[in-house]
C-alpha positions in Angstrom: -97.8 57.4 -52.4 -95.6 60.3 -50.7 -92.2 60.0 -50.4 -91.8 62.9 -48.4 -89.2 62.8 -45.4 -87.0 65.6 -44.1 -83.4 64.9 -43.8 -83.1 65.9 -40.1 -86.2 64.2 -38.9 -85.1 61.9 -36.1 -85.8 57.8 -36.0 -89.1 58.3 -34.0 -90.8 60.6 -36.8 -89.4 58.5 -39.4 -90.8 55.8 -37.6 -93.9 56.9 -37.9 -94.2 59.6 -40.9 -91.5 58.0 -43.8 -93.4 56.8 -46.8 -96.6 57.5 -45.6 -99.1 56.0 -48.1 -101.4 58.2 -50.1 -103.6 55.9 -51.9 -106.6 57.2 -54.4 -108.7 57.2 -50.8 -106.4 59.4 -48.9 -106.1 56.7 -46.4 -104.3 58.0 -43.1 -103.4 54.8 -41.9 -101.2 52.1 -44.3 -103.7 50.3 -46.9 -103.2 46.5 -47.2 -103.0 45.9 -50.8 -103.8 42.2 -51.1 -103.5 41.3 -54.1 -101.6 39.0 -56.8 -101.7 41.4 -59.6 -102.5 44.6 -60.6 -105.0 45.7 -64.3 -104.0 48.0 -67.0 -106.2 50.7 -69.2 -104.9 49.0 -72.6 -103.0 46.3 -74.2 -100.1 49.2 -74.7 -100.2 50.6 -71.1 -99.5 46.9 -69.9 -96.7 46.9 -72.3 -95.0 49.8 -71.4 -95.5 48.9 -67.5 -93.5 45.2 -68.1 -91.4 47.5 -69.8 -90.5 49.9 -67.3 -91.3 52.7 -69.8 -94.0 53.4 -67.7 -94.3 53.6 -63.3 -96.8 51.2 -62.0 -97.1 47.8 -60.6 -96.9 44.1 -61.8 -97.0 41.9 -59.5 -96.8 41.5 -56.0 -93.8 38.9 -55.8 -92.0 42.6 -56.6 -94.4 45.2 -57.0 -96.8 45.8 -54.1 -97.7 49.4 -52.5 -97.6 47.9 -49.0 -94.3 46.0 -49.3 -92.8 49.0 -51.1 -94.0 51.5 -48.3 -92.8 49.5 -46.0 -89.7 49.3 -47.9 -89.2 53.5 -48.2 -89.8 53.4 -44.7 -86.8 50.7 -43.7 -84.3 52.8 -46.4 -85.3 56.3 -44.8 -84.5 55.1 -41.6 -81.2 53.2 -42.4 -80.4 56.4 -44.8 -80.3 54.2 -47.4 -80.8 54.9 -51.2 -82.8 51.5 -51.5 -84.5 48.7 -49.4 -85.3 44.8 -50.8 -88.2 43.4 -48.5 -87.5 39.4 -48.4 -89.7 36.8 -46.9 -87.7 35.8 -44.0 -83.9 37.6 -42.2 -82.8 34.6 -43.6 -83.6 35.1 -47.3 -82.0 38.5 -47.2 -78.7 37.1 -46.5 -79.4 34.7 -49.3 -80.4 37.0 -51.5 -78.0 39.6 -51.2 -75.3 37.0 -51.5 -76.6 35.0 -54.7 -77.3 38.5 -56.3 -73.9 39.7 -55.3 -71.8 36.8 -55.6 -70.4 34.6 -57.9 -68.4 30.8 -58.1 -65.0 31.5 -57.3 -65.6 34.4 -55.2 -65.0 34.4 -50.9 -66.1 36.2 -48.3 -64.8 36.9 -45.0 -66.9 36.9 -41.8 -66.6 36.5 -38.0 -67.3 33.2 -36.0 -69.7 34.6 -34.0 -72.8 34.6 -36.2 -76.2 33.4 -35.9 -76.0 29.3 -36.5 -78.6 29.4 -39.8 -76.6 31.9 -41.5 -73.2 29.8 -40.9 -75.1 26.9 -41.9 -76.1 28.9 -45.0 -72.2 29.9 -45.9 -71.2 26.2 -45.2 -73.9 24.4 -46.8 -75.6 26.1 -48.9 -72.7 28.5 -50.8 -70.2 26.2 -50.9 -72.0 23.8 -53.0 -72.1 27.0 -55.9 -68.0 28.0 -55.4 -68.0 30.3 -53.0 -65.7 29.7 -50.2 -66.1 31.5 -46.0 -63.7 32.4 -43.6 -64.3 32.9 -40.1 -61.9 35.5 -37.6 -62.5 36.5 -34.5 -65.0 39.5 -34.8 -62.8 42.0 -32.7 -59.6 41.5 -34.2 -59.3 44.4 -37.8 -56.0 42.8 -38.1 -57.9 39.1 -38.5 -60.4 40.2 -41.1 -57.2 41.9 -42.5 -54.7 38.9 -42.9 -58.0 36.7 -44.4 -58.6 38.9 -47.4 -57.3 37.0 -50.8 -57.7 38.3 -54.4 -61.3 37.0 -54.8 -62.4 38.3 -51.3 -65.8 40.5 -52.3 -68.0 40.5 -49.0 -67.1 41.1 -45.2 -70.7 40.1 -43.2 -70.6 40.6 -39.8 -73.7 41.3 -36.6 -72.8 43.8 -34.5 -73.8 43.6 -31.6 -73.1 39.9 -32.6 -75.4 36.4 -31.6 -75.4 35.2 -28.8 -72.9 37.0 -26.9 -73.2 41.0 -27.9 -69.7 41.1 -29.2 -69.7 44.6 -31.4 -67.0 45.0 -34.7 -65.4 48.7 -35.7 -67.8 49.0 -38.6 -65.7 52.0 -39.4 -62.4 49.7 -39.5 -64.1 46.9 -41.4 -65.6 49.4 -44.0 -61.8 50.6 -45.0 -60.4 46.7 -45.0 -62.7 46.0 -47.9 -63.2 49.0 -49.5 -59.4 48.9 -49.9 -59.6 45.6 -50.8 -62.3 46.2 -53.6 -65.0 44.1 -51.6 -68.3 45.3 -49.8 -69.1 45.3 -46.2 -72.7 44.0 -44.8 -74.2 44.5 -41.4 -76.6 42.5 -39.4 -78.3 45.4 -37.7 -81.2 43.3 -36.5 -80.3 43.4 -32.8 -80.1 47.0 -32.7 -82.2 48.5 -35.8 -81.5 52.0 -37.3 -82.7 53.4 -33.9 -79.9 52.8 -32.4 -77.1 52.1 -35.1 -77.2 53.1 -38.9 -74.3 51.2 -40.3 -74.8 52.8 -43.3 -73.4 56.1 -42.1 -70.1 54.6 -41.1 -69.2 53.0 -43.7 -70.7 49.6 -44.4 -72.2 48.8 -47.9 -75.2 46.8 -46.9 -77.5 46.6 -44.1 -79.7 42.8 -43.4 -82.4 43.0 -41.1 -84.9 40.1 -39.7 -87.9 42.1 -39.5 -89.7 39.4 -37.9 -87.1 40.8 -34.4 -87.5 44.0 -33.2 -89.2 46.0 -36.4 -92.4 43.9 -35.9 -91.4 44.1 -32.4 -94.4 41.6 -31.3 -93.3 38.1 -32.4 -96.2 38.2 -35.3 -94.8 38.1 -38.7 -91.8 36.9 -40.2 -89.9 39.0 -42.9 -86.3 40.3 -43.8 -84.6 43.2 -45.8 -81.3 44.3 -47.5 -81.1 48.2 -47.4 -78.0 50.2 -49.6 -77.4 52.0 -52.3 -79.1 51.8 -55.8 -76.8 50.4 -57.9 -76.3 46.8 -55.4 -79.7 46.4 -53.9 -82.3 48.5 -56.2 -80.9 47.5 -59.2 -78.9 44.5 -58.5 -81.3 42.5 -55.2 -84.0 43.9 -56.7 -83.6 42.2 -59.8 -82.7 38.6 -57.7 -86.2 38.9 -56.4 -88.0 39.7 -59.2 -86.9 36.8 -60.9 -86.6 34.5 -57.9 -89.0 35.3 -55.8 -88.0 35.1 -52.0 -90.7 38.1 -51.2 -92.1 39.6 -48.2 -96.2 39.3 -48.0 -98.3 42.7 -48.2 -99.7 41.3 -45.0 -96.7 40.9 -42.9 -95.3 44.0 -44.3 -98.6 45.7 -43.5 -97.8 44.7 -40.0 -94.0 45.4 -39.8 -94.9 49.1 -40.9 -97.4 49.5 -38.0 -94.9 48.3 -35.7 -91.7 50.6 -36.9 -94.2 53.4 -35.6 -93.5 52.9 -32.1 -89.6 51.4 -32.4 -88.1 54.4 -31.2 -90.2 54.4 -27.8 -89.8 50.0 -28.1 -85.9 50.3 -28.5 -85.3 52.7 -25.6 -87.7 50.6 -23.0 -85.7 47.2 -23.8 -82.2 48.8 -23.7 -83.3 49.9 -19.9 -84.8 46.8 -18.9 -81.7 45.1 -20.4 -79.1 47.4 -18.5 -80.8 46.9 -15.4 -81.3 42.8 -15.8 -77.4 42.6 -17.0 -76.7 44.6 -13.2 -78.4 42.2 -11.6 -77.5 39.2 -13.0 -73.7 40.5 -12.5 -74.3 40.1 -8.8 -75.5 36.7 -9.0 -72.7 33.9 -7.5 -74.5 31.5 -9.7 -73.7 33.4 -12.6 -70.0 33.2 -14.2 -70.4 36.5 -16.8 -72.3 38.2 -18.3 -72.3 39.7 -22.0 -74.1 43.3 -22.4 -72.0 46.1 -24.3 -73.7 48.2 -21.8 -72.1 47.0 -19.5 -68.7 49.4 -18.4 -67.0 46.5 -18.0 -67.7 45.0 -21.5 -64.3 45.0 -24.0 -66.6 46.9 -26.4 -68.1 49.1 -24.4 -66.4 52.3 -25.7 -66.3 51.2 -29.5 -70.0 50.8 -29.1 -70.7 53.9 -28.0 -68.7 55.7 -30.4 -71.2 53.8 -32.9 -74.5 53.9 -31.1 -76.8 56.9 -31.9 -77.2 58.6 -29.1 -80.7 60.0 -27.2 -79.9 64.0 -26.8 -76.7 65.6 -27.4 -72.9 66.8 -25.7 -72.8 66.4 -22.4 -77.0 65.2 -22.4 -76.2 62.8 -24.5 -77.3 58.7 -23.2 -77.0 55.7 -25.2 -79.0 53.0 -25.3 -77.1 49.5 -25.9 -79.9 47.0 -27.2 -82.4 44.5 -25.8 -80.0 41.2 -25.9 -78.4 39.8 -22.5 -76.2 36.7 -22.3 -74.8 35.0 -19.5 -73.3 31.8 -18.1 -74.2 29.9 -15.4 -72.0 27.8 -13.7 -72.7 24.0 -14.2 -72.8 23.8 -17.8 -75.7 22.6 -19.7 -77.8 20.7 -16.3 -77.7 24.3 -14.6 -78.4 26.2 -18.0 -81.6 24.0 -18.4 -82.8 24.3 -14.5 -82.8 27.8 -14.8 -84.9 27.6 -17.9 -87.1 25.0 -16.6 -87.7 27.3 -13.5 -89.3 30.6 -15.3 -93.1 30.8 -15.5 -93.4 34.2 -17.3 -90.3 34.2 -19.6 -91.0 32.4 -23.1 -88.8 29.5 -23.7 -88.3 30.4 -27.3 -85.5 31.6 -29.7 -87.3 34.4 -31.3 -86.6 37.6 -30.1 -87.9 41.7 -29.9 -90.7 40.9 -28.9 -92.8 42.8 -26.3 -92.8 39.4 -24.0 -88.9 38.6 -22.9 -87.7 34.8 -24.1 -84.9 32.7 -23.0 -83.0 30.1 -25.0 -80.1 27.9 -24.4 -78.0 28.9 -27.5 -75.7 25.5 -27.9 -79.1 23.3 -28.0 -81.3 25.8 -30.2 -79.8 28.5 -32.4 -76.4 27.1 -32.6 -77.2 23.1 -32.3 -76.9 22.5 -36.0 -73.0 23.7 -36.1 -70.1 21.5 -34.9 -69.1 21.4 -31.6 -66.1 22.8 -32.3 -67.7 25.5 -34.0 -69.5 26.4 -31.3 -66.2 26.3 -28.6 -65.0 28.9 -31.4 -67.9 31.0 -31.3 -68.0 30.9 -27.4 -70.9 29.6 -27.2 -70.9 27.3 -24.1 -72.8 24.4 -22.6 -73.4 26.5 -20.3 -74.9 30.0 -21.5 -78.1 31.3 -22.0 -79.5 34.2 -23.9 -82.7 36.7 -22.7 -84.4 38.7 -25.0 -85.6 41.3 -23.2 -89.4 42.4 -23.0 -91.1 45.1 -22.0 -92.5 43.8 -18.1 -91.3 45.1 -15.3 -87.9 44.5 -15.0 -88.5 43.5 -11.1 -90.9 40.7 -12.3 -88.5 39.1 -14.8 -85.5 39.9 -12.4 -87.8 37.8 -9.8 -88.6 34.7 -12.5 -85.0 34.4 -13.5 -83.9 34.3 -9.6 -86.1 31.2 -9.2 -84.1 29.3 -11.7 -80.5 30.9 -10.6 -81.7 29.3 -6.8 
């Protein structure tokens, strides 16, 4: 297996050429090692292996070339010193917290989050002792003023679900490194193409690699990326004796797909600039959320964030795949314009190649309270597009149908 990658490759060769596997074939393409377990010479060298006296592999709930190249790929292009692949975005959060966290321990995070993962703080932490609050997202002084003695995570999306809302991952990073806790980032919306949280600060990085790093709606699969000590040594050891893994096959087919991500992330952020235009001069449509937007609050503090495509005055940024906007009409008018498209997907996943709409309040957020919800800002009345890569004219032309 080589582990060669230089340092000053950009995203698109890492992409491609990070942990390229060199198996006993001299395979140019990834190998798909499907298997449970792995044989040993002797009775000793199996010893030693369990023991970690010796490099080789166990079993594939930890230790699988394909998950593990996939893996050396995620960390190279995150710049981090260590990647957990997880079965689902999901079980990364989950992971990373029951590895991390204890009873009696509290974590700060903002309101706008993805509804399974407030559900998971709510219902699923708080049964073991370990107590959430929420802030508004934008607000340092919020996460500030919610910090306590036992505080030991900040988690926060940037851009955020539904509504693209960024945080100062710089700012956030010094709240709880002053305060002794650790800072995650849900990059999943704009992948290491585009941000690398890492290099400004934050602790942790949580990916869904079932969005954008498949990049085709295929598999489903997560990751936590950092540094040795927290993830390789720390959610590393979670999943070995848990078990929440990523399958050789689906990470088989998440390393095929970060090959073109660079090329992928740069085609949706232009079809998603150019829909968020358009659907600002719609009369039907109250506002829109896109941070590349000029108009959006954020708009500045994401660029100084993004990683930009060329350099000084060349330099262009490229703001992410997600639009949001609300209709006017609440939840009647949200659902027309739904029920109008014929080539949109009515579906919640998203970074895929084929654009999909959902109606956030009824879908990715219905299992929250109402009031929850209001807090969040997420309205009867808005909708989220993933965007694809069509021609923008055609899904600009399928969305109109519904707006009429």
């Amino acid at each position: 297996m080589s582990e060669f990658a230089d340092p000053n490759w950009g995203a698109a060769t890492l992409g491609v050429r990070a942990a390229e596997p060199r198996g006993a074939e001299r395979e140019h393409s990834a190998a798909l090692y499907l298997t449970s377990s792995f044989v040993y010479q002797s009775a000793a060298q199996a010893a030693a292996v369990f023991a970690g006296e010796e490099a080789g592999n166990i079993y594939s709930r930890f230790t699988n070339p394909t998950v593990q190249a996939f893996e050396r790929r995620l960390a190279a292009l995150e710049g981090g010193a260590s990647c957990v692949a997880t079965a689902s975005g999901m079980a990364a959060i989950l992971s990373m917290c029951l590895a991390l966290l204890k009873s009696g321990d509290h974590i700060v995070t903002a309101r706008t989050l993805f509804g399974s993962t407030i559900n998971l703080f709510n219902n699923v932490l708080a049964k073991f002792g370990v107590e959430t609050t929420y802030v508004d997202a934008a607000d340092p002084a919020a996460w500030r003023a919610a910090l306590r003695p036992n505080t030991r995570l900040l988690f926060a999306e940037t851009p955020n679900n539904p509504l693209g809302d960024m945080v100062d991952i710089r700012a956030l990073a010094e709240i709880a490194h002053r305060a002794g806790a650790w800072l995650a980032i849900d990059n999943c919306f704009l992948t290491p193409v585009l941000q690398q949280p890492l290099k400004l600060g934050a602790d942790l990085v949580i990916h869904s690699a079932t969005k954008y790093l498949d990049g085709q709606g295929r598999c489903v699969g997560g990751a936590v990326v950092g540094d040795a000590e927290r993830v390789g040594k720390d959610v590393f050891g979670f999943m070995r004796t848990a078990g929440p893994c990523m399958s050789p096959f689906n990470a088989w087919v998440f390393l095929k797909g970060m090959e073109t991500l660079a090329l992928r992330m740069r085609a949706h952020s232009e079809n998603a600039l150019r829909l968020a235009q358009w659907l600002q001069t719609q009369p039907q449509v109250e506002r829109v959320y896109y941070p590349g937007l000029p108009d959006h609050p954020q708009h500045e503090l994401a660029k100084s964030q993004l990683v930009p495509w060329g350099r000084g005055a060349q330099a262009t940024w490229s703001f992410g795949g997600i639009v949001s906007f609300e209709v006017r009409g609440g939840r009647e008018a949200a659902w027309r314009v739904i029920d109008a498209v014929r080539m949109i997907s009515i579906t919640a996943n998203l970074g895929d190649t084929r654009s999909t709409i959902t109606h956030p309040a009824s879908t990715t957020h219905g299992r929250i309270s109402a009031q929850a919800r209001a807090a969040a800002g997420v309205t009867e009345g808005l909708l989220r597009v993933a965007v694809g890569l069509e021609d923008v004219e055609d899904l600009i032309a399928d969305l109109a149908r519904g707006l009429r």
